[in-house]
N, C-alpha and C positions, 0 to 999 in steps of 0.2 A: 504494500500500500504506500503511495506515495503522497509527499503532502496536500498534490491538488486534487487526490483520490479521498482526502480525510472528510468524514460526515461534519457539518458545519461545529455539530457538538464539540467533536473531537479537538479543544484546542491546542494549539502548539506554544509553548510556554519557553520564553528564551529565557538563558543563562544567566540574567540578572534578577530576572523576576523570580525565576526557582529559587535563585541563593534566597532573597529577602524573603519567599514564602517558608521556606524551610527555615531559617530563622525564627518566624515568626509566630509558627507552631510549635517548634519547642520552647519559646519561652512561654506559651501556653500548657507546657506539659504535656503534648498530644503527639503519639505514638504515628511517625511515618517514613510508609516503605514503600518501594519502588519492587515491582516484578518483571521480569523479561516474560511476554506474552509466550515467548517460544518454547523457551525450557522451562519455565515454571519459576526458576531461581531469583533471588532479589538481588540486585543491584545495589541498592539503596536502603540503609537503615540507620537513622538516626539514633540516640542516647537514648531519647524514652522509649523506644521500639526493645530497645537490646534491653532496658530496666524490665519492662513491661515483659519480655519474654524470660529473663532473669537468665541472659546468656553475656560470658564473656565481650568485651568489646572487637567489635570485625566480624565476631562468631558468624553473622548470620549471611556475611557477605555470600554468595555463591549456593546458597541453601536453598533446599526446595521443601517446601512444608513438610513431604512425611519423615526429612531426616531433621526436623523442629519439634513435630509434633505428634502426636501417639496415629494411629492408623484409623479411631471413629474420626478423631478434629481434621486431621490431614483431608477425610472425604467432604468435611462438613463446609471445610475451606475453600477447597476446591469447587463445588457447588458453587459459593458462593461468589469465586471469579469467574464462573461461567456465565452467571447470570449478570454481572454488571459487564460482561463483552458484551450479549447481546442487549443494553441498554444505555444507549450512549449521552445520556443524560444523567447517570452516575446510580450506586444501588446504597441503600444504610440495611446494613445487617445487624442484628445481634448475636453474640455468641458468649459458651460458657465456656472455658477453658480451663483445664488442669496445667496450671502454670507455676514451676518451683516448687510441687508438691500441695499447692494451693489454688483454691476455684475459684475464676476470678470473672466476673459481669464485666464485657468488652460490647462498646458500639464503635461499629468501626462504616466508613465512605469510603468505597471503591467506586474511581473511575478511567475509563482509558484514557491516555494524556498522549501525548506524540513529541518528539524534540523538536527544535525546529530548526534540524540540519537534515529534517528527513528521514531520520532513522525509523527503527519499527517499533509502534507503537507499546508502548509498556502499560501497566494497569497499576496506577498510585491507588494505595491504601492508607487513610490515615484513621486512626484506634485512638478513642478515649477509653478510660479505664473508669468505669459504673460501680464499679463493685463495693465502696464505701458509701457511695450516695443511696443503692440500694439498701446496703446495711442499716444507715438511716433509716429511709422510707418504712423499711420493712418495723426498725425498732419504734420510731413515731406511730405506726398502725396500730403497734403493739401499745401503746404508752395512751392513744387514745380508745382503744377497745378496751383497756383497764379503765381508765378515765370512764367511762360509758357503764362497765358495768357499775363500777362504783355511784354511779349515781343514780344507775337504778336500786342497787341494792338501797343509798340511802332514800328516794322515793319510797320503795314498798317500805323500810322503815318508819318514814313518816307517815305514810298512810296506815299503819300497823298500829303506831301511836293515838293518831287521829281516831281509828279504831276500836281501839281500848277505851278512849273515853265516851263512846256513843254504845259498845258493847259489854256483854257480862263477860265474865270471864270466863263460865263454866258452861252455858251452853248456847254462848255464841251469838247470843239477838242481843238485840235494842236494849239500853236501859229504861227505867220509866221518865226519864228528860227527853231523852229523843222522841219516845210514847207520845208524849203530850203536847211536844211543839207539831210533830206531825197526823194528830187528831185536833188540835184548833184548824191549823190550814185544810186539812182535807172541809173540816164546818164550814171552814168562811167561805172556800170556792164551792162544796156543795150549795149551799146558801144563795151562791152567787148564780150558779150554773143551774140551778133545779134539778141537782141528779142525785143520785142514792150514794151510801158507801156503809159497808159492813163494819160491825167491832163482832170480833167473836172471843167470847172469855176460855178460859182453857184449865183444866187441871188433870193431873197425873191421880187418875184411881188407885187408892190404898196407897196412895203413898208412905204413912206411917207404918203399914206393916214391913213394906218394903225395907225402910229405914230400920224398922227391928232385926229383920233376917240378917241384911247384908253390910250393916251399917252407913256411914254418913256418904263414907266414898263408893260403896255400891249404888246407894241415894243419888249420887251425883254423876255417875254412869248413864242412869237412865234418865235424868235432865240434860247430858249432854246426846243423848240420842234424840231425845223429843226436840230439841235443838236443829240437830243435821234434819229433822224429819220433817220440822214447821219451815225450815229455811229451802229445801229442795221446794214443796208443794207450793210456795209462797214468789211472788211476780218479783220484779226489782222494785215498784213504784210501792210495794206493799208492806207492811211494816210488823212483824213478826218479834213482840217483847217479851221480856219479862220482868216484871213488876217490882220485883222481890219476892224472895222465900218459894212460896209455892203456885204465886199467881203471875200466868201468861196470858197474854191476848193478842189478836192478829187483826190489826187497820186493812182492810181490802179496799182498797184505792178506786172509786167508779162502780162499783157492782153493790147490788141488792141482795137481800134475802136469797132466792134462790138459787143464784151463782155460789155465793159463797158458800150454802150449806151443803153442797154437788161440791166442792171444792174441800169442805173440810172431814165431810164422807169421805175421802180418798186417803186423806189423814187418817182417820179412826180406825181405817181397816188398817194403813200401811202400820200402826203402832201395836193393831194386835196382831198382827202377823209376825211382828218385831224381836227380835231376843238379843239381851243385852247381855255378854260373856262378863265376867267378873270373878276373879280367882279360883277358876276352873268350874262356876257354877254358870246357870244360863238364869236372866231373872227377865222372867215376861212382864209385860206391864198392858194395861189401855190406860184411855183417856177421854174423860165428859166434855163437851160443850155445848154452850150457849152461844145464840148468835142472835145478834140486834141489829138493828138497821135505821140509818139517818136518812131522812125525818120519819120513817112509817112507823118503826116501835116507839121511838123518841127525838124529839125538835130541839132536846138541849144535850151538852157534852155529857152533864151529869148525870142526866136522866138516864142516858143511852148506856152510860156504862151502870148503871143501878141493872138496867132491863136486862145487860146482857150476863149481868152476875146474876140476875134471879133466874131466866132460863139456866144456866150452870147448876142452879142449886136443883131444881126440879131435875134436871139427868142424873145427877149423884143421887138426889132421892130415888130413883126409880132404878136402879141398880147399877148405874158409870156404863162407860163405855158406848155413849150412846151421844144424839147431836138434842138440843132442845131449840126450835126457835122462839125467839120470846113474843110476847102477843100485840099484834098491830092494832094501832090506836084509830080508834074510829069518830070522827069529830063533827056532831050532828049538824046539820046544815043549819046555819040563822034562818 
């Protein structure tokens, strides 16, 4: 190929501008070599070229990759001058190299260059060395994937916190603060809206006997089942408490009477079907409710919870394990 044969690409680089380019790259630190197209060997190897490959100085003059480099890189090399011949607008490769017994992230720019005395085209490669900037990269991914969990951990933390002061401890609902602020709201927007919403009162049948058998923390076994049990059956908007001691109740957010008692039917069976293991004994349990309903059993907070603790009282009276609804008020026409 001669120079008026060369693709416009191909530029021809005189002896003044090579020397300044090749200066100018190594004071950059960037690894570059010259290849004879024909034999494969290099010509040309600067300081960082010879650092970077961690070879004596001259070593590389006259060397063909596979007497540099092991027989997989030697192919991987060569590839890779294949393909920047056929592209004469130059190639950026990356490569991993086993260099001085050490693996090292190399981006390297092959492109064919020509003299311009005519001669035959050679293929300059010039190598930056990656290998610490990835080491970075890779440790900062690292430092912010810690960073990240770390603060979700401290999230679920604070929400764990936040948590504890709105739940029990032992079987996991509401305390009666949270109870109460989200039974006036549900009044004032029922109130507001003209729509219904359930209180259903709750208790654990025989519980005292229970407490006799198996004592305080067997007792508290099956408070924290009736727990997972109201908290599965129960919506997110819905408000599943306990009161203290032995009294629970459940805020159904939008439903009436009849939803809710279809709702806590589901409860009463899933609790007698239930068995609570405790120091290799099984303790079954049920449980009563009463269910009231804002405004049809009761117009006031108070009243609604009187109504739905006396439907409570009337299923314990009639032997537990059973749903009561309390009685709709009927309010004569003026």
């Amino acid at each position: 190929m001669t120079m008026s044969e060369l693709p416009p690409s191909v530029s021809p680089v005189g002896p003044v501008v090579h020397e300044a380019l090749g200066h100018a790259l190594a004071q950059l630190g960037l690894a570059v070599m010259v290849k004879d197209l024909a034999s494969g060997r290099y010509e040309q190897c600067n300081e960082a070229a010879e650092r970077l490959l961690g070879l004596p100085a001259g070593s590389a003059l006259g060397a063909a990759d596979p007497e540099l480099f092991d027989a997989a890189q030697a192919v991987a090399l060569r590839a890779a001058d294949l393909q920047a011949q056929g592209a004469f607008q130059g190639v950026r490769a990356e490569h991993r190299l086993e260099l001085a017994g050490e693996r090292r992230e190399l981006v390297a720019w092959r492109q064919v260059v020509n003299d311009v005395d005519g001669g035959a085209p050679k293929l300059l490669s010039v190598w930056q060395d990656q290998t610490e900037v990835r080491k970075r990269d890779a440790q900062l991914q690292t430092a912010l994937a810690q960073i990240e969990q770390q603060q979700k951990a401290m999230e679920a933390l604070r929400r764990d916190m936040e948590d504890n002061q709105v739940r029990d401890g032992v079987s996991g609902l509401y305390h009666r603060a949270h109870f109460e602020e989200q039974l006036r709201r549900e009044a004032d927007l029922s109130s507001r809206e003209q729509r219904e919403f359930a209180l259903v009162a709750v208790a654990i049948d025989n519980l005292d006997e229970i407490r006799r058998v198996h004592g305080l923390e067997g007792c508290e076994r099956v408070i924290e089942a009736l727990g997972r049990l109201l908290r599965a059956n129960t919506r997110a908007m819905d408000s599943p408490c306990r009161l203290g001691g032995e009294r629970f109740v459940v805020l159904f957010s939008g439903v009436g009477l009849a939803t809710s008692h279809s709702r806590m039917e589901h409860l009463r069976r899933a609790c007698a079907q239930h068995i609570v293991s405790f120091n290799g004994q099984q303790i079954p349990f049920t449980v009563s409710m009463g269910v009231a309903s804002f405004p049809h059993t009761a117009g006031a907070i108070d009243d609604l919870m009187r109504s739905a603790d006396r439907a409570l009282a009337s299923a314990r009276e009639k032997g537990g394990n059973r749903i009561v609804l309390a009685s709709i008020q009927f309010v004569p026409a003026s």
